[in-house]
C-alpha positions as CSV (number, residue, x, y, z in Angstrom):
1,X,15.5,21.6,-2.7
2,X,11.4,21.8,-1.3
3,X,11.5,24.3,1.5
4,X,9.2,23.0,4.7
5,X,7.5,25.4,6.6
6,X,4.6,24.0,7.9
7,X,4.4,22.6,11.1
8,X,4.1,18.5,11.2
9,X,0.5,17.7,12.2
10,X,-0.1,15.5,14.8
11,X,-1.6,11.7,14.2
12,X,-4.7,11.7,15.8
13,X,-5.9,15.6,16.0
14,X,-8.7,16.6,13.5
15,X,-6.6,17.2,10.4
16,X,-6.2,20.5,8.0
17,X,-4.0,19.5,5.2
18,X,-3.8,22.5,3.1
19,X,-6.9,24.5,2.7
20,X,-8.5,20.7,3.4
21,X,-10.2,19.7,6.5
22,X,-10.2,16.3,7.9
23,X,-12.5,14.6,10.8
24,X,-11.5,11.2,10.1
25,X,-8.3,9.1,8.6
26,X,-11.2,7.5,6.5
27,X,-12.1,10.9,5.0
28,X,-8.4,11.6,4.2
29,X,-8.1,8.4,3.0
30,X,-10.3,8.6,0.6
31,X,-10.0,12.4,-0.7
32,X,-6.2,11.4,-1.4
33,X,-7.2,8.2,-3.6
34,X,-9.7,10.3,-5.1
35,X,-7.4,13.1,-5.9
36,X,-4.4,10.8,-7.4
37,X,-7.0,9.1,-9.6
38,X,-8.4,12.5,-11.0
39,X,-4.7,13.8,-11.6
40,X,-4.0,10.2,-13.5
41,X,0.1,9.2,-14.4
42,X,1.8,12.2,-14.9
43,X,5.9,12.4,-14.5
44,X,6.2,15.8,-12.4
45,X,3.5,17.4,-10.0
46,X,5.8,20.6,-9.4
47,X,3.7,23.2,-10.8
48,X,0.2,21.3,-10.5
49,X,-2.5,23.0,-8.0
50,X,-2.0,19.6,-5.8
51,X,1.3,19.8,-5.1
52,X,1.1,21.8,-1.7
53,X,-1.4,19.1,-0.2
54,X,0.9,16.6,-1.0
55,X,4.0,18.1,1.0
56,X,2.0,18.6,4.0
57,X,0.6,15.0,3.7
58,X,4.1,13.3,3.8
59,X,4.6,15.4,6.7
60,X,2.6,12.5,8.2
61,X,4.9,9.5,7.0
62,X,6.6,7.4,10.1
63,X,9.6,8.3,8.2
64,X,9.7,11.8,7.7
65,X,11.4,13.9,7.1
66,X,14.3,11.5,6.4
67,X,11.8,10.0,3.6
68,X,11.5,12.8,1.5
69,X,15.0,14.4,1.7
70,X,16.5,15.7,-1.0
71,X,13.1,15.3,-2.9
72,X,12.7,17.6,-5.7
73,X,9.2,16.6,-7.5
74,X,6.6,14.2,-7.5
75,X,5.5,11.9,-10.1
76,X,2.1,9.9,-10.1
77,X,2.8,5.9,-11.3
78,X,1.2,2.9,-12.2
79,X,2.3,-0.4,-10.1
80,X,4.5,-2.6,-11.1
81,X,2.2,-5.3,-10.0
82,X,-1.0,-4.1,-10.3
83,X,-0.9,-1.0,-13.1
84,X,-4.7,0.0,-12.1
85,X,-3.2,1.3,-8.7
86,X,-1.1,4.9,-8.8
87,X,1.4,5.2,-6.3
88,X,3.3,8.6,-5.7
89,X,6.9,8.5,-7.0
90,X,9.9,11.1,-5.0
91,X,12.0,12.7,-8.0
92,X,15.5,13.5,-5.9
93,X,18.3,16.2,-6.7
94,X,20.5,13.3,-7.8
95,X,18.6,11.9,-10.0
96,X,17.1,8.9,-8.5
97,X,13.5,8.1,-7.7
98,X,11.6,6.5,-4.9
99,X,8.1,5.7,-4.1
100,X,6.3,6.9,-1.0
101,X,3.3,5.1,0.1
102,X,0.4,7.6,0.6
103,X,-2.0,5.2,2.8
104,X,1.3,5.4,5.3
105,X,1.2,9.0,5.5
106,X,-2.4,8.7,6.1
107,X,-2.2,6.6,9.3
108,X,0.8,7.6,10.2
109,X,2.0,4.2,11.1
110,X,5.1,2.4,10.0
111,X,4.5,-1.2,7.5
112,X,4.9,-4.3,9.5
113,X,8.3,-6.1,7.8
114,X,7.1,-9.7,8.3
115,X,3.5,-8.8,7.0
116,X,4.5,-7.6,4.3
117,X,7.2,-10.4,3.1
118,X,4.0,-12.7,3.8
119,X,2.1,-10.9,1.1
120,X,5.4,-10.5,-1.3
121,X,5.8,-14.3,-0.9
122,X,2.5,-15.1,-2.6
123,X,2.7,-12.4,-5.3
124,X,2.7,-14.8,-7.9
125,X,-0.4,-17.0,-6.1
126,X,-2.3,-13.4,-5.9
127,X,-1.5,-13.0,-9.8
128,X,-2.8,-16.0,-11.3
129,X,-5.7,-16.1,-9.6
130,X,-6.3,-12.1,-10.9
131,X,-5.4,-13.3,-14.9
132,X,-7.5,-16.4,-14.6
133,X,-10.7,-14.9,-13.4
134,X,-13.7,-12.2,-15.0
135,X,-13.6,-8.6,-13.6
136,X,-16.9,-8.8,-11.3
137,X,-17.0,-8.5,-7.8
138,X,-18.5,-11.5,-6.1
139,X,-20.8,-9.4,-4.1
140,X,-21.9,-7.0,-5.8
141,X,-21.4,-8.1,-9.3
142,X,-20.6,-4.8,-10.6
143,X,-17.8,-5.0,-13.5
144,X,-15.3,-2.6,-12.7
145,X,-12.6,-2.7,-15.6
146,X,-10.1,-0.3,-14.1
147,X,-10.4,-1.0,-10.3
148,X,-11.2,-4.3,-8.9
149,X,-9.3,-6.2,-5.9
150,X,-8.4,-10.1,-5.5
151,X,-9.6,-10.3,-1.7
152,X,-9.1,-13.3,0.8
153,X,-12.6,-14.9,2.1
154,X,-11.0,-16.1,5.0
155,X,-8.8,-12.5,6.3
156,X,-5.2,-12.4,5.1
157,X,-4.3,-11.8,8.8
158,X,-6.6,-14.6,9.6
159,X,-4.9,-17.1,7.9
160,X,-0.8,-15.7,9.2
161,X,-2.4,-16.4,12.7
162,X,-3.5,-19.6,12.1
163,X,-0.1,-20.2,10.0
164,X,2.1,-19.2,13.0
165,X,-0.2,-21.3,15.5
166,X,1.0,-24.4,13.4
167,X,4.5,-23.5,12.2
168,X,7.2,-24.8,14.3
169,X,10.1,-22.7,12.6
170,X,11.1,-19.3,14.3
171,X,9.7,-16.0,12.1
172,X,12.6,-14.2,9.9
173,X,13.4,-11.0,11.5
174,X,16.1,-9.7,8.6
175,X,14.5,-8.9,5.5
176,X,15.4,-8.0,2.3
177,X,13.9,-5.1,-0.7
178,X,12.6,-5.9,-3.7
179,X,13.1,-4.1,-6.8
180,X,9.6,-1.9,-5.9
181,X,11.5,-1.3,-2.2
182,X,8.9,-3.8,-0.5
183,X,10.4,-6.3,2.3
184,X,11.3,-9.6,1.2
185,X,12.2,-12.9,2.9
186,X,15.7,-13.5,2.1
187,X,17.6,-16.5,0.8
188,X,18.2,-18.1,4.5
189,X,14.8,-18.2,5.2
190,X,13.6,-19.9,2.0
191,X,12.5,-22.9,3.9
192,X,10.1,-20.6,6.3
193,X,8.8,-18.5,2.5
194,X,7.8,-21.8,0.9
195,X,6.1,-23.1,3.9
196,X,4.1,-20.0,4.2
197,X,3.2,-20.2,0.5
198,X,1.8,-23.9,0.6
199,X,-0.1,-23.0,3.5
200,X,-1.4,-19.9,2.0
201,X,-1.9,-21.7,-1.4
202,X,-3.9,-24.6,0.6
203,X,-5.6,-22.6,2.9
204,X,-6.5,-19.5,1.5
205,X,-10.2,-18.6,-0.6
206,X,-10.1,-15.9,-3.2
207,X,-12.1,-13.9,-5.0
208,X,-12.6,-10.9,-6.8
209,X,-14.2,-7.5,-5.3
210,X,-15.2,-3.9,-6.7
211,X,-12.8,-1.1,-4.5
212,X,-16.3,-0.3,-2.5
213,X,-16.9,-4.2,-1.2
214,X,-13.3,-4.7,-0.4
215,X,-13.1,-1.1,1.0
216,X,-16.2,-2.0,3.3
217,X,-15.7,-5.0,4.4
218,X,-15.3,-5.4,8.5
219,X,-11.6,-6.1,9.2
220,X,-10.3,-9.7,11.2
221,X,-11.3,-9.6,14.6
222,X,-8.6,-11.8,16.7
């Protein structure tokens, strides 16, 4: 097993991460997208230059060190969903795998359940819309074959406020995992899923953006 010696760093100080130094969550953010993309798929990181950065970046997960015990290696993956997006992959002593989201060990804040079975529940609405449209950002109009984003006109968190202004049915508070361990409504709560969906399929205006536009775009201000 990984020996851990280094002390976990603390969410909002100025961050060193390695031989790395930080000012900003943005700055890390970006380095560590930068640095999976330049290292590409590969099934073990164990011996790769890298591999120290990453250990003392999970140290930052709402969920270590429970998260990464046992861990062994790391392996760099496409999505499920969305192969253009590489997610980091645990490699544990028994065999089994799990994925670790790097943009949580960035900010250093746990996933909202309910948020997330939102976006799970229009996975599919998210989908067609990517298959049935050209790669170039709407803003921009740069083509950008490898990276490019379906983003909501009208804020995805926009359009869950306005949902639960108007929804009379109590929010699910038990959720379930899907196969790429993401939270899920469950089977009771069908009937609050497919109300969220034909709101969101009514209500919501996509359209396609380069990484850059999306990435710079001013978040929903309530």
């Amino acid at each position: 097993m990984v020996q851990y010696g280094v002390k976990r760093l603390l969410y909002n100080s100025i961050m060193d991460i390695g031989s790395k130094h930080f000012t900003t969550k943005k700055q890390l953010e970006e380095y560590t997208r930068h640095l999976i993309s330049t290292i590409g798929i590969c099934s073990s990181l164990l011996y790769n230059e890298h591999y120290p950065f990453f250990l003392e970046l999970f140290q930052r997960h709402p969920r270590y060190p429970e998260k990464i015990q046992n861990m062994i290696d790391i392996s760099i993956q496409p999505n499920k969903i969305t192969p253009q997006y590489l997610e980091l992959h645990l490699l544990h002593s028994d065999g089994t795998t799990d994925d670790i989201s790097w943009k949580q060990c960035v900010s250093g804040k746990a996933r909202n359940p309910f948020h997330c079975a939102l976006r799970v529940a229009v996975d599919d609405q998210i989908m067609s819309f990517r298959q049935s449209h050209h790669m170039i950002c709407d803003i921009c109009n740069k083509i950008d074959a490898n990276e490019y984003h379906v983003d909501h006109v009208i804020h995805f968190e926009h359009i869950i406020f306005d949902f639960l202004q108007t929804n009379q049915l109590t929010p699910p508070t038990v959720f379930q995992n899907t196969y790429d361990n993401r939270k899920a409504f469950t089977d009771n709560d069908k009937e609050y899923e497919n109300q969220w969906k034909l709101y969101h399929k009514t209500h919501a205006i996509l359209r396609i953006l380069c990484r850059s536009c999306n990435l710079t775009r001013p978040n929903w201000k309530k």
